[in-house]
C-alpha positions in Angstrom: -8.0 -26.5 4.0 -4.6 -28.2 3.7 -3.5 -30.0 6.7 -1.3 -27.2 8.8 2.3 -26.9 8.0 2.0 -29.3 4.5 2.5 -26.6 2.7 3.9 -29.0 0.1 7.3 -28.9 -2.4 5.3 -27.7 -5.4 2.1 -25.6 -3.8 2.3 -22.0 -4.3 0.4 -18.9 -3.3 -0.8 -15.8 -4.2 0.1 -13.9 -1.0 2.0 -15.1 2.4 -0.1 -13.4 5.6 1.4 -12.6 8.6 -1.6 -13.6 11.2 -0.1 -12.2 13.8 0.8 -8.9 13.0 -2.1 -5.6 14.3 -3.9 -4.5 17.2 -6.5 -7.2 16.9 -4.6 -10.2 15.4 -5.1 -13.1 14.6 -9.0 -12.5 14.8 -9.2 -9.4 12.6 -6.5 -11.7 9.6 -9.1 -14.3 9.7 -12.2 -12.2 9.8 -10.8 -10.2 6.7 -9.6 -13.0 4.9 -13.2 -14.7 5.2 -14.8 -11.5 3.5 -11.9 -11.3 1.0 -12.5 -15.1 0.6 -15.7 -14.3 -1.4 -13.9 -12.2 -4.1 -10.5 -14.1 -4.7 -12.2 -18.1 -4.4 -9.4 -19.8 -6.4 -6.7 -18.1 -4.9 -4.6 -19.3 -2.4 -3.2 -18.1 1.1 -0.4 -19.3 3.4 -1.4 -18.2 6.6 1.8 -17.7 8.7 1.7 -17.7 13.1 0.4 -19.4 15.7 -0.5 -23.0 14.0 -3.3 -24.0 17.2 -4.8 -20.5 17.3 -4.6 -20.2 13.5 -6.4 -24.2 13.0 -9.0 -22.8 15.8 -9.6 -19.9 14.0 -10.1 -21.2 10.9 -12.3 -23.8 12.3 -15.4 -20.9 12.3 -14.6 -19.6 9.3 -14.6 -22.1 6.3 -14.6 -20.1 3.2 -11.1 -18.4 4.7 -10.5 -21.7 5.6 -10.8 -23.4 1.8 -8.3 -21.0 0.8 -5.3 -21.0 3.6 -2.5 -23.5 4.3 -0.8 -22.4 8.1 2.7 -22.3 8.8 3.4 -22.2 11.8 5.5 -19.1 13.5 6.9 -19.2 17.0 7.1 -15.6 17.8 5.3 -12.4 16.5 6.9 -8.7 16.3 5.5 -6.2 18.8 4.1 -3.1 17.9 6.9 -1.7 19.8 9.7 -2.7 18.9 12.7 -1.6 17.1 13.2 -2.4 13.1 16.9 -3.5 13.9 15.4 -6.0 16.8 13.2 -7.0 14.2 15.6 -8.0 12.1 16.8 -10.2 14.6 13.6 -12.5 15.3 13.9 -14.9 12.4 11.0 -17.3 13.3 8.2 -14.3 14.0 5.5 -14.6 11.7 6.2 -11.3 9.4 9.6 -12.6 8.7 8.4 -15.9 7.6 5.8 -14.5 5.5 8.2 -12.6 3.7 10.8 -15.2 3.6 8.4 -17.3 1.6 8.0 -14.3 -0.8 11.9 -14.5 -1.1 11.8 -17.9 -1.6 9.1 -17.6 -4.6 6.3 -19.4 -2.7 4.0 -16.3 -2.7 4.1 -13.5 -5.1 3.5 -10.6 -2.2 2.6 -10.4 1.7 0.0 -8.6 3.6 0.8 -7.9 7.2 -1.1 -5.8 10.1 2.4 -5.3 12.6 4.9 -3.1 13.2 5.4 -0.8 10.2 9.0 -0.1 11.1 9.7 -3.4 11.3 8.0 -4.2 7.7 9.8 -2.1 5.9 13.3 -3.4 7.5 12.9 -6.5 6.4 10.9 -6.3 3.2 13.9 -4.1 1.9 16.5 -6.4 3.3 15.0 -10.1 2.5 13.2 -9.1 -0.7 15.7 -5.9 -2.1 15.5 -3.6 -4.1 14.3 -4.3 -8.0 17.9 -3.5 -9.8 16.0 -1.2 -12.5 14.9 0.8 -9.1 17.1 3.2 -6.9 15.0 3.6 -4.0 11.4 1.7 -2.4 8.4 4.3 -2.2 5.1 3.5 0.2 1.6 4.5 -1.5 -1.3 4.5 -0.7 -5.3 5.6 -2.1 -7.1 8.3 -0.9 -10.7 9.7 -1.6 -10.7 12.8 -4.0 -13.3 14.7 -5.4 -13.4 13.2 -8.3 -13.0 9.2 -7.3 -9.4 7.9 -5.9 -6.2 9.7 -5.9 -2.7 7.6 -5.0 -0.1 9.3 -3.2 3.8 8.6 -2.7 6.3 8.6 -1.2 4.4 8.6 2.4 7.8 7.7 4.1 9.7 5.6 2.9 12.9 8.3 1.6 13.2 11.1 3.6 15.8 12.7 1.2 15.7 12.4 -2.4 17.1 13.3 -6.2 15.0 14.0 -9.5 15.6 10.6 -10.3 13.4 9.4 -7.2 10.7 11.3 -8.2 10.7 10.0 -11.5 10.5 6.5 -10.4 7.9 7.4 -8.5 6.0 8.4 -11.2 6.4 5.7 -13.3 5.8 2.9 -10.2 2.9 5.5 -9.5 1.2 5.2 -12.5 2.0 1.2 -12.9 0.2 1.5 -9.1 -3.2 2.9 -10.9 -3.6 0.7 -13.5 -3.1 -2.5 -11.8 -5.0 -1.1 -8.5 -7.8 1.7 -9.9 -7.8 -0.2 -13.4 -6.9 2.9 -14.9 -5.7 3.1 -18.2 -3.9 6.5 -18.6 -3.5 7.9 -14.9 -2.7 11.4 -15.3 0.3 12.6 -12.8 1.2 15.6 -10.6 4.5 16.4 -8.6 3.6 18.5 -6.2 5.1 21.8 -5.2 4.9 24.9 -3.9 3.0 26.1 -6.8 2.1 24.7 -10.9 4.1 27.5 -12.3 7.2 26.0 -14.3 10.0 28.1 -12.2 8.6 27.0 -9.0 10.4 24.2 -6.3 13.9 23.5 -6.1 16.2 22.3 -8.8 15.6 18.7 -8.2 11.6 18.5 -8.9 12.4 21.2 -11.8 14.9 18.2 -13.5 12.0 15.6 -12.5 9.3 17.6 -14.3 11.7 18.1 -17.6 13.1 14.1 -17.5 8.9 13.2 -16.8 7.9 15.6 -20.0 10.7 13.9 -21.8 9.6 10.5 -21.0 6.9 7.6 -22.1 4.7 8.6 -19.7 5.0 12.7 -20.5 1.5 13.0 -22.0 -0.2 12.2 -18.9 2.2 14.2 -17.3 0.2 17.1 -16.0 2.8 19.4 -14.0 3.2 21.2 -11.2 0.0 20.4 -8.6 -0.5 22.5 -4.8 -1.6 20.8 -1.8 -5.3 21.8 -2.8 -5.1 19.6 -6.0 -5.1 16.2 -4.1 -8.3 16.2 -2.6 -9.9 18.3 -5.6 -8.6 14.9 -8.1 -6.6 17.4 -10.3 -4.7 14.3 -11.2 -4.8 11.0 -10.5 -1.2 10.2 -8.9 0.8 12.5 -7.1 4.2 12.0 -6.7 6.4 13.6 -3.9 9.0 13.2 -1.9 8.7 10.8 1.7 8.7 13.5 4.3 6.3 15.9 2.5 3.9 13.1 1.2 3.6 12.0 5.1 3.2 15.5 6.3 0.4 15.6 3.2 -1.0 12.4 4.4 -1.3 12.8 8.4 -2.5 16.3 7.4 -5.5 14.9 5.7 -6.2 12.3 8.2 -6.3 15.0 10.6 -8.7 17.3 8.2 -11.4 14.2 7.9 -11.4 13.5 11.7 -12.1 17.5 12.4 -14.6 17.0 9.9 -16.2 14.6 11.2 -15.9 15.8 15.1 -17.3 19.4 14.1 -20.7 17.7 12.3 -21.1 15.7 15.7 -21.4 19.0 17.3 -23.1 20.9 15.3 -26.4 18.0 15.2 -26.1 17.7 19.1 -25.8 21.2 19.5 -30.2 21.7 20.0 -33.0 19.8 19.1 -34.0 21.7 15.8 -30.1 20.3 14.7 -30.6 16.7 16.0 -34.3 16.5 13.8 -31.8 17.8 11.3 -29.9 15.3 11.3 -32.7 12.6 11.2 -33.5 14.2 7.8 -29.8 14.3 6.4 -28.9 10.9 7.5 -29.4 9.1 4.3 -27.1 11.5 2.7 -24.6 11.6 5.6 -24.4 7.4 5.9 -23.3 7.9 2.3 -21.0 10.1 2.9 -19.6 8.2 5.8 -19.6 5.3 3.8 -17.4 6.8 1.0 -15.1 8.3 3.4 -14.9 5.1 5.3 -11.1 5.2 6.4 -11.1 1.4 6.1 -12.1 1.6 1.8 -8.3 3.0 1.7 -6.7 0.6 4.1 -3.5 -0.9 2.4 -0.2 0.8 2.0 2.3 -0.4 -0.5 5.8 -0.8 -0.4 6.6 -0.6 -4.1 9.7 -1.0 -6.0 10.9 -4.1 -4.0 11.1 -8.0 -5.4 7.8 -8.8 -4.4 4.4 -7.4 -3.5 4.4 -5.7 0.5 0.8 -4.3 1.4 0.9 -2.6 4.8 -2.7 -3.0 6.6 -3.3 -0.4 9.7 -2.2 -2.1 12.7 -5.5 -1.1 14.6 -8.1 -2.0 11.5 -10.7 -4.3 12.2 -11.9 -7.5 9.3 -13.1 -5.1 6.5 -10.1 -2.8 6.8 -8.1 -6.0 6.7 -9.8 -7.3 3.7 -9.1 -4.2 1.5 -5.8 -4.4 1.8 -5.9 -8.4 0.8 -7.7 -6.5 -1.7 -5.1 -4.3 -3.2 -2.0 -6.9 -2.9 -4.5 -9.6 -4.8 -4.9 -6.6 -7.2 -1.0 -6.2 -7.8 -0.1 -9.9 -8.2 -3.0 -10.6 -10.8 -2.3 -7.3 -13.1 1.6 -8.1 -13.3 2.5 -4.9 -11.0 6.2 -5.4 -10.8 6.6 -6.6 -14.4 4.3 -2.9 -15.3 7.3 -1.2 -13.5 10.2 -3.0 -15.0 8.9 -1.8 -18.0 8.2 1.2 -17.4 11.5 2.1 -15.6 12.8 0.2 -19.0 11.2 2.5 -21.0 13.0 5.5 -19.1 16.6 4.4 -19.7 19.3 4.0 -16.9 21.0 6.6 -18.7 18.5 8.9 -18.8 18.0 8.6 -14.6 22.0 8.7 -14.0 21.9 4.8 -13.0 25.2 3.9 -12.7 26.5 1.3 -15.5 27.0 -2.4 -12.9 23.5 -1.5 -11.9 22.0 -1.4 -15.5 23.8 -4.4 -16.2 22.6 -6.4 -13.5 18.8 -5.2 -14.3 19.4 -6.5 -17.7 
């Protein structure tokens, strides 16, 4: 491990992590990071917070500790507060992890805290890519037929066709680099797959997607159903229906899993049933495993932002290292510059200064 704070004029790193940001920080950061340790060894991590709890920390944990250089951070963001008091704290350890994205230290940043607050000052310090209108947040999901990615899940509330087709094309740039896929088919969802259905906005988006260089993986029109039954493998939607899609299926999995607890300690014949099914329910547990999908993304920004749940524990934590290790080895921003490229500011109605400045 690098002496703390020598972070050193030339060193640079894979991904800036705020240590101080979740439920059960910095313990769960340094847990994570010592499994993630084992499949990114020649990486390297600036750990940003508390520089004696950080060194402490790191003393129990050496293979985290072979790979991290601290930087120490004053102050941390509460879980409570306010993204425009957030922007405010300038020495908290989420802001200087992103700051030393801004500054081209670290290609991306993974951070536990205050989701609000992330996406305040990822979209302020970092900004928007010029070929991009608007950010989206996405995240993997399970499916019945391997992983599905979803967005937006948030981030734009209101939207035009446009949106949705940069969604689509950071979507699919989002399941090759992450799923290793190599031609993700893609589904805006709707109130139903035939042609005349939805407003006029996700009609546009499916003719400018059809029209595109992504239009033959282009599948349609998908319903709510076709997430979890892997009709396609990214869905594309706007923020406030993919996060009413999302909490919807978070709720669905924990009735799920409440109603099979009752059911096997409902009588004794049940609970010797469930001695019998076990092997095939610890599989299933395992593959629903909330924490395999920890890791939302903040995409279309100058940088990689991976958003871990606040209340995950190490291999939740880990995951999401997983996925922003993930985007910054497979090129993920340069695969949407392209790909937005490849669409034409014309075609999208970007306005001519802003096509300029992309180019």
């Amino acid at each position: 491990m690098a002496a703390p704070g020598a972070t050193g004029p030339a060193e640079r790193f894979a991904l800036a992590v705020d240590a101080m940001g979740g439920d059960h920080a910095p313990d769960a950061v340094l847990d994570g990071l010592e499994q993630a340790a084992e499949r990114h060894k020649g990486a390297r991590f600036l750990l940003v917070g508390d520089e004696v709890r950080l060194t402490a920390g790191l003393a129990t944990r050496p293979r985290a500790a072979a790979l991290c250089t601290i930087r120490h951070a004053p102050d941390a963001i509460p879980g409570d507060m306010k993204p425009t008091a957030a922007l405010r704290v300038r020495r908290a350890s989420m802001r200087l992890a992103i700051d030393a994205v801004a500054a081209g230290e670290a290609e991306g940043v993974v951070s536990a805290g205050n989701t609000g607050a992330l996406m305040a000052l990822a979209k302020i310090v970092l900004r928007t890519m010029p070929e991009i209108d608007r950010p989206a947040l996405a995240a993997i999901g399970p499916s019945a037929r391997g992983d599905v990615v979803l967005l937006d899940l948030g981030a734009n509330i209101t939207y035009e066709a446009r949106n949705l087709v940069e969604f689509a094309v950071m979507g699919d740039a989002f399941a090759r680099a992450v799923l290793g896929l190599t031609d993700p088919t893609i589904g805006l969802l709707n109130v139903g797959s035939e042609e005349l259905k939805g407003d006029e906005r996700i009609r546009q988006a499916a003719e400018m997607l059809r029209d595109s260089h992504i239009g033959a993986n282009f599948h349609g029109f998908v319903e709510g159903h076709d997430i979890t039954a892997g009709t396609v493998d990214v869905v594309v939607t706007d923020g406030f229906t993919g996060n009413v899609a999302l909490k919807t299926g978070e709720g669905a999995l924990k009735l799920v899993g409440s109603l099979l607890r009752q059911v096997f300690n409902s009588s004794i014949p049940a609970r010797l049933g469930y001695l019998l099914a076990r092997p095939a329910l610890d599989r299933l547990r395992q593959w629903m495993d909330p924490r395999r999908y920890n890791g939302a993304v903040l995409i279309g920004l100058n940088g990689v932002v991976v958003k871990s749940h606040g209340g995950t524990d190490a291999l939740g934590f880990a995951h999401a290292v997983d996925v922003a290790m993930d985007m910054v080895t497979h090129g993920f921003n340069e695969r949407i510059r392209t790909g937005v490229a490849q669409l034409g500011g014309a075609q999208l109605g970007i306005p001519q200064k802003q096509r300029a400045a992309a180019g």
